[in-house]
VMD Tcl script that draws the C-alpha trace (Angstrom):
set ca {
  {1.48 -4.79 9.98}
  {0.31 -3.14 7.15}
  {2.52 -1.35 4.51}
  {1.24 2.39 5.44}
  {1.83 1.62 9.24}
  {5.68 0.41 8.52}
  {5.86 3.69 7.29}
  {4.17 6.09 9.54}
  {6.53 3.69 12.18}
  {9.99 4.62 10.35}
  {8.71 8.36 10.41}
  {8.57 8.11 14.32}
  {11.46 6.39 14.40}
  {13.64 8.97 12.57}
  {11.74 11.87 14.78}
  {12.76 10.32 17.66}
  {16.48 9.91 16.60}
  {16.63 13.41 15.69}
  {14.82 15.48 17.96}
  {14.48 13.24 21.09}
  {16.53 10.20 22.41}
  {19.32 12.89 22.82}
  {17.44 15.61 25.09}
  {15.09 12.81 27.08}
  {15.80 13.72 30.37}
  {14.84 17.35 29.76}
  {11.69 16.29 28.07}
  {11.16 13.82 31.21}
  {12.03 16.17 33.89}
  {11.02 19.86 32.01}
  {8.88 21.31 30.02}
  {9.40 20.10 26.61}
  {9.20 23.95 24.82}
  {7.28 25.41 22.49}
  {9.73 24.72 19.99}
  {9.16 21.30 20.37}
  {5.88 21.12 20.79}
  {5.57 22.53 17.44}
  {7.90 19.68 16.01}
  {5.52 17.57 16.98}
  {2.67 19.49 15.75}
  {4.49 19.79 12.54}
  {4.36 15.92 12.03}
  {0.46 16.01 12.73}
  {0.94 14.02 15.28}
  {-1.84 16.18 17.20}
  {-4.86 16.13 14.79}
  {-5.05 12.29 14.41}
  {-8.18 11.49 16.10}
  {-11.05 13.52 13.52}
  {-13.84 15.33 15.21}
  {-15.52 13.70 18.28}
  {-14.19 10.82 18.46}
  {-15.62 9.80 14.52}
  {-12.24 9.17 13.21}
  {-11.63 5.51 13.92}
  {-9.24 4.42 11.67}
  {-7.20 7.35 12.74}
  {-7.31 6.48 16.53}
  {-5.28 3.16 14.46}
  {-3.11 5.59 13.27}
  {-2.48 7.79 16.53}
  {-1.60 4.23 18.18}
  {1.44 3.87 15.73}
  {2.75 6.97 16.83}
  {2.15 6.68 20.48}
  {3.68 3.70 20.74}
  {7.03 4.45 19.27}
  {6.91 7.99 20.58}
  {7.08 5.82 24.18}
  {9.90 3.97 23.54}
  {12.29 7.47 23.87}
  {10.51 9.24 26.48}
  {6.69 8.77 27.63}
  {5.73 11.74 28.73}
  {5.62 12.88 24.77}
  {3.48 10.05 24.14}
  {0.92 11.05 26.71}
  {1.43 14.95 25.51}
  {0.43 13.30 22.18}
  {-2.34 11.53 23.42}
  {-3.92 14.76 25.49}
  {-3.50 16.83 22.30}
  {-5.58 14.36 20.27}
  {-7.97 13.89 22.95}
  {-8.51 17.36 23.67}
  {-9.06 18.26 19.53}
  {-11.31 15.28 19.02}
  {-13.91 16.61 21.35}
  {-13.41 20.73 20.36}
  {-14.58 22.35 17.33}
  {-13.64 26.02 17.80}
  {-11.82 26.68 14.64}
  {-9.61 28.73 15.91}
  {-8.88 26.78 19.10}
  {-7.97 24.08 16.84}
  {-5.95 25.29 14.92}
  {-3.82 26.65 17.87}
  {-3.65 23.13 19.15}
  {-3.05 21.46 16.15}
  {-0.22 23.61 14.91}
  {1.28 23.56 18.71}
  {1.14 27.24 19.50}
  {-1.53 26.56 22.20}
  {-1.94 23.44 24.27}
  {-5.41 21.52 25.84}
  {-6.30 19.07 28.03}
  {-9.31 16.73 29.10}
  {-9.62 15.92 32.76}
  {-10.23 12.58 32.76}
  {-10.03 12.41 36.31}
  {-13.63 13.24 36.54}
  {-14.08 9.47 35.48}
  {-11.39 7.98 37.95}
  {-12.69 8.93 41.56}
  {-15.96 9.16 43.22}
  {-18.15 11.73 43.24}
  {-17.25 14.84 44.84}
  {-13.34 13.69 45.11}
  {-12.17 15.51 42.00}
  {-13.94 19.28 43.11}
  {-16.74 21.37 42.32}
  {-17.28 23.30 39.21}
  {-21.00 25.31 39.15}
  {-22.45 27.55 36.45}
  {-24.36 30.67 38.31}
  {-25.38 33.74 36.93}
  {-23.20 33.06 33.62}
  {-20.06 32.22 35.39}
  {-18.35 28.49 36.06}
  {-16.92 28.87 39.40}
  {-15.07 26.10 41.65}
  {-11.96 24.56 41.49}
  {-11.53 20.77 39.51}
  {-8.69 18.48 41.45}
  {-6.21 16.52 39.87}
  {-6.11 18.17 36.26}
  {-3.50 16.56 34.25}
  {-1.92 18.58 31.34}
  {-3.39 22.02 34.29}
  {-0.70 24.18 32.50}
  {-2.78 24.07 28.94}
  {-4.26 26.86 27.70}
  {-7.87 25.36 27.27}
  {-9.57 23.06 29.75}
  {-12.50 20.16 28.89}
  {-13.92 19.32 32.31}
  {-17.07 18.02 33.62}
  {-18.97 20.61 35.88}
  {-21.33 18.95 38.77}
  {-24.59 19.71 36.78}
  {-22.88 17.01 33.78}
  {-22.31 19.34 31.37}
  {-19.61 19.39 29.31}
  {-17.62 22.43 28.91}
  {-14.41 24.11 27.59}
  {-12.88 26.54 29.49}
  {-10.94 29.40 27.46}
  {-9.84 31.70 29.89}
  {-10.50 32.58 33.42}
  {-8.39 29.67 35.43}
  {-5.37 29.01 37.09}
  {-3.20 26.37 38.19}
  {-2.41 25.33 41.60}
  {0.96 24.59 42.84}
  {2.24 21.83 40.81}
  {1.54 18.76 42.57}
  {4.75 16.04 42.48}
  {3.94 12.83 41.50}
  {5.51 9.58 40.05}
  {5.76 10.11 36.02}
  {5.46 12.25 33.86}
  {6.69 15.33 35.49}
  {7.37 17.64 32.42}
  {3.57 17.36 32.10}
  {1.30 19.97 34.51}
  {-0.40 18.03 37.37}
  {-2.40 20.48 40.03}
  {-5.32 21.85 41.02}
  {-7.45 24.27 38.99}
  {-8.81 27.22 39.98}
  {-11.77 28.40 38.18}
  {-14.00 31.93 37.64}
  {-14.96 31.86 34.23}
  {-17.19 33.52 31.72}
  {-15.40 32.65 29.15}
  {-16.38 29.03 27.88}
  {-18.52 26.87 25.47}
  {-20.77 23.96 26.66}
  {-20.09 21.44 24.38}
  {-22.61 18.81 25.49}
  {-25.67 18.61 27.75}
  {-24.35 15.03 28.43}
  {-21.24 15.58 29.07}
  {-20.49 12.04 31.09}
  {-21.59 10.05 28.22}
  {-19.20 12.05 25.87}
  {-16.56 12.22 28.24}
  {-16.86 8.27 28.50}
  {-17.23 7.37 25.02}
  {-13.60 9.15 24.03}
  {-11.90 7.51 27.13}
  {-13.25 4.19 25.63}
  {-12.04 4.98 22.59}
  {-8.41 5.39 24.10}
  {-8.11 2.25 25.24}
  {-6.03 1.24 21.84}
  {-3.90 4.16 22.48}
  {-3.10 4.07 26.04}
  {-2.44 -0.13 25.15}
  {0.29 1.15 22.81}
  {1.84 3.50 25.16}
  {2.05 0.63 27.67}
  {3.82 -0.97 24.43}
  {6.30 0.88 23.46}
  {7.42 1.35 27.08}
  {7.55 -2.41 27.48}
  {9.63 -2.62 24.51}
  {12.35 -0.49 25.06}
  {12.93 -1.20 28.62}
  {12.72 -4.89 27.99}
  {15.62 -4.09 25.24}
  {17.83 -2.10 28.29}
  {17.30 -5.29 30.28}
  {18.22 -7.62 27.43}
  {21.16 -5.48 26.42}
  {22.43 -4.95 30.37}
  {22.46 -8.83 31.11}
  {24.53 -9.76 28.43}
  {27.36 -7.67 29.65}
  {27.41 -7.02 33.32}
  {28.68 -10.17 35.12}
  {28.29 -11.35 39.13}
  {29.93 -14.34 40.48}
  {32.25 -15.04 37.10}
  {29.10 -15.10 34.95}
  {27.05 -12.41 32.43}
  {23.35 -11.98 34.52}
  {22.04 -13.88 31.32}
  {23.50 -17.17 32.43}
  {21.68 -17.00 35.59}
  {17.96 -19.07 35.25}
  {15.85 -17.13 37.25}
  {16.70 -13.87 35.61}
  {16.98 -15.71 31.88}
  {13.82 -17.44 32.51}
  {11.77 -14.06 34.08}
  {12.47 -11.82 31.15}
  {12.16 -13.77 28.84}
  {8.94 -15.18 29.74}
  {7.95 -11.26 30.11}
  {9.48 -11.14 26.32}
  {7.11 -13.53 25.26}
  {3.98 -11.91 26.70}
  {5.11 -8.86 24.87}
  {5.58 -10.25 21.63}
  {1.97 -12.00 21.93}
  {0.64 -8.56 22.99}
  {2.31 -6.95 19.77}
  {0.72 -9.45 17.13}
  {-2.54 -8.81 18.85}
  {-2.26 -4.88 18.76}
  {-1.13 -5.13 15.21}
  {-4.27 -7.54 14.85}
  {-6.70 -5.07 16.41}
  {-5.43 -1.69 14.46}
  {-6.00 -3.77 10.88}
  {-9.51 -4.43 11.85}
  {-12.30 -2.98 13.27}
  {-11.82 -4.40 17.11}
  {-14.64 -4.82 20.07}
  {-14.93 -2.84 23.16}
  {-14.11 -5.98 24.59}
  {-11.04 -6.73 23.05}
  {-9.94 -3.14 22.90}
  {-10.20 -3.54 27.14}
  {-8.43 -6.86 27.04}
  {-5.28 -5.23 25.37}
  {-5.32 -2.03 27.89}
  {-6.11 -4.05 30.75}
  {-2.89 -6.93 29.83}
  {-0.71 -3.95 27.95}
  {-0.61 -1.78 31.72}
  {0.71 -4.49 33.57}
  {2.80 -5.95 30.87}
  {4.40 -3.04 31.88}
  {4.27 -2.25 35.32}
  {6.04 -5.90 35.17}
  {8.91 -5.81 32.89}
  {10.09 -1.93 33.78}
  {9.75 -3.81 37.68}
  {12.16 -6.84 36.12}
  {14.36 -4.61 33.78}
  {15.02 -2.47 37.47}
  {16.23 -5.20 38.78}
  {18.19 -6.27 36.31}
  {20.26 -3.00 36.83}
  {20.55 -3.29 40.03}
  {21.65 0.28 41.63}
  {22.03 1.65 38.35}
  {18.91 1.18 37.42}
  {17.64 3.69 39.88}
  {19.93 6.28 37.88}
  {18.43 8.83 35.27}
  {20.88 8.48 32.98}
  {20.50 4.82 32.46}
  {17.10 5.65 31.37}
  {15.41 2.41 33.18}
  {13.58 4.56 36.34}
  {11.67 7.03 34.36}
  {9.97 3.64 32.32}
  {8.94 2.16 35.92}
  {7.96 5.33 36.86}
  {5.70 6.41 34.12}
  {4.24 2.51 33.83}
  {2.88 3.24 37.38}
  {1.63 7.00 36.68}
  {-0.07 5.45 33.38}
  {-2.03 3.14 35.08}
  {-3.02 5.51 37.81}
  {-4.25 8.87 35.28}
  {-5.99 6.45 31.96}
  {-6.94 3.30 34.18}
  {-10.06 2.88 36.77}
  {-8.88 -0.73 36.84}
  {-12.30 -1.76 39.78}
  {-14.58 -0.15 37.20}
  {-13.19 -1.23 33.79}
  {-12.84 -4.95 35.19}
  {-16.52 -4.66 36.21}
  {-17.31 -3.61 32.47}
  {-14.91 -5.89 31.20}
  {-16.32 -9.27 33.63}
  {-19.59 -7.94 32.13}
  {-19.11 -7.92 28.67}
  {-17.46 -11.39 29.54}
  {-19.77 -13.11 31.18}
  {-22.73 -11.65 28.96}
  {-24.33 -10.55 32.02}
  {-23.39 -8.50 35.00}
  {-20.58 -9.90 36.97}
  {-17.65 -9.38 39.11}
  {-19.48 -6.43 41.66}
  {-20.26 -7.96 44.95}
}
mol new
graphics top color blue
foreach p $ca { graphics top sphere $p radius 0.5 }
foreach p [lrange $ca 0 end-1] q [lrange $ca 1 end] { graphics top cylinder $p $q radius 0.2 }
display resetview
């Protein structure tokens, strides 16, 4: 990795020993408050992405963060990660600023790209107004919405909406999850093709949301690691047992190769494709070793404060809100194959 990443990763390190390994289960199971938020502002961890989606290198630089912001508690990772998303694609100056400096909060709803048609509501623009209500908005206790409305423009909402009950789900619960309840004259239309630019950023994530999936693997892999070498069954540590020694660390291994090729892919300038390979492996890297490190536990594992649930947990939720897995293999058989493939 190079020198100004080692950095940046000692910076998130520290942050994370001083303002969050010792309040993560109110930052899992809460809201994480304003006075946080703006910690995390203050770092600039929100305005990493430049303008649209133009700031490559910086998406590099966002994935650093992300991915040891994950290894304390997710959901600040994917807080992160909506912040960024939701500045890259705004350019209200004032909007921004409130985001970037923390006092105001935004979201995209990316959802519009994970279901069908007509299975994540109906937003229409009549007579000046967007009216409707959009399902399944993650981050629906923001201040400013970016949403698709049925016509395919895209559009930010500043005022006139409210969430729906909060809707509980797997992970990240400090994060809003509901419906959204719109009647609006209050927005900009920030692109006539509003798919397309919708698409393009989630694209762009794929590095990110890989390094999320990352970091999580890491430091539940570590609680597994550190759990089997001092809890003993039948006169032995777990460690000593083969099928457990060999699982993890065979899980260990895929990690470590993931890591080199993450590190690989943020020095350089990667390819869609192997952008989607490192999402698509990253996810259920770990979806697999939170599953093994669970286990491991036992019982205990299913408690908060051993801090091993909340990693399953938020592996699963990841994969469900940033991953269209039926689609993106279909893109990613295509690109491939060099021709279309993998839809009958």
């Amino acid at each position: 990795m190079e020198e100004e990443y080692e950095i940046l990763e000692n910076t998130v390190k520290d942050f994370n020993a001083k303002y969050v390994e010792n309040n993560s289960l109110k930052f899992e199971n809460e809201s994480m408050g304003k006075e946080f938020v703006k910690l995390l502002a203050d770092q600039g961890f929100f305005s990493m992405m430049g303008q649209s989606g133009e700031g490559a290198a910086d998406v590099k630089t966002l994935s650093v963060v992300l991915e040891n912001l994950a290894k304390s508690v997710p959901a600040v990772a994917v807080k992160t990660l909506l912040a960024n998303s939701f500045l890259s694609l705004v350019n209200d100056p004032k909007i921004t600023e409130a985001v970037a400096n923390g006092s105001k909060s935004g979201t995209v709803t990316f959802s519009d790209l994970l279901v069908g048609p007509g299975q994540n509501g109906s937003l229409l623009l009549s007579d000046g107004k967007i009216k409707g209500e959009k399902q399944f908005v993650f981050g629906s206790d923001s201040d400013f919405i970016v949403t698709l409305l049925d016509t395919g423009e895209l559009v930010l909402l500043k005022s006139g909406f409210t969430a729906g009950k909060k809707l509980k789900r797997l992970g990240f619960r400090s994060i809003g999850f509901s419906a959204v309840s719109v009647n609006s004259s209050d927005y900009d239309v920030l692109s006539k093709e509003g798919r397309k630019v919708l698409e393009k950023l989630y694209d762009q994530l794929s590095i990110p949301v890989a390094a999320i999936s990352l970091g999580m693997s890491e430091a539940v892999s570590q609680k597994g690691l550190d759990y089997a070498k001092v809890r003993t069954a039948f006169g032995h540590y777990l460690k000593d047992f083969q099928p457990l020694a060999f699982e993890l660390t065979s899980l260990i291994a895929e990690m470590e190769i993931l890591k080199r090729y993450f590190e690989g892919l943020i020095s350089t300038s990667p390819s869609r494709k192997e952008a989607m390979f490192l999402k698509h492996k990253a996810l259920a890297l770990a979806k697999d070793i939170s599953k093994t490190s669970l286990q491991i536990h036992g019982g205990y594992g299913y408690l908060e404060d051993f801090g091993i649930e909340k990693f399953y947990r938020d592996s699963m939720a990841l994969s469900v809100l940033f991953h269209n897995e039926e689609h993106e293999m279909e893109d990613l058989s295509t690109l491939v194959f060099e021709t279309k493939a993998g839809f009958v």
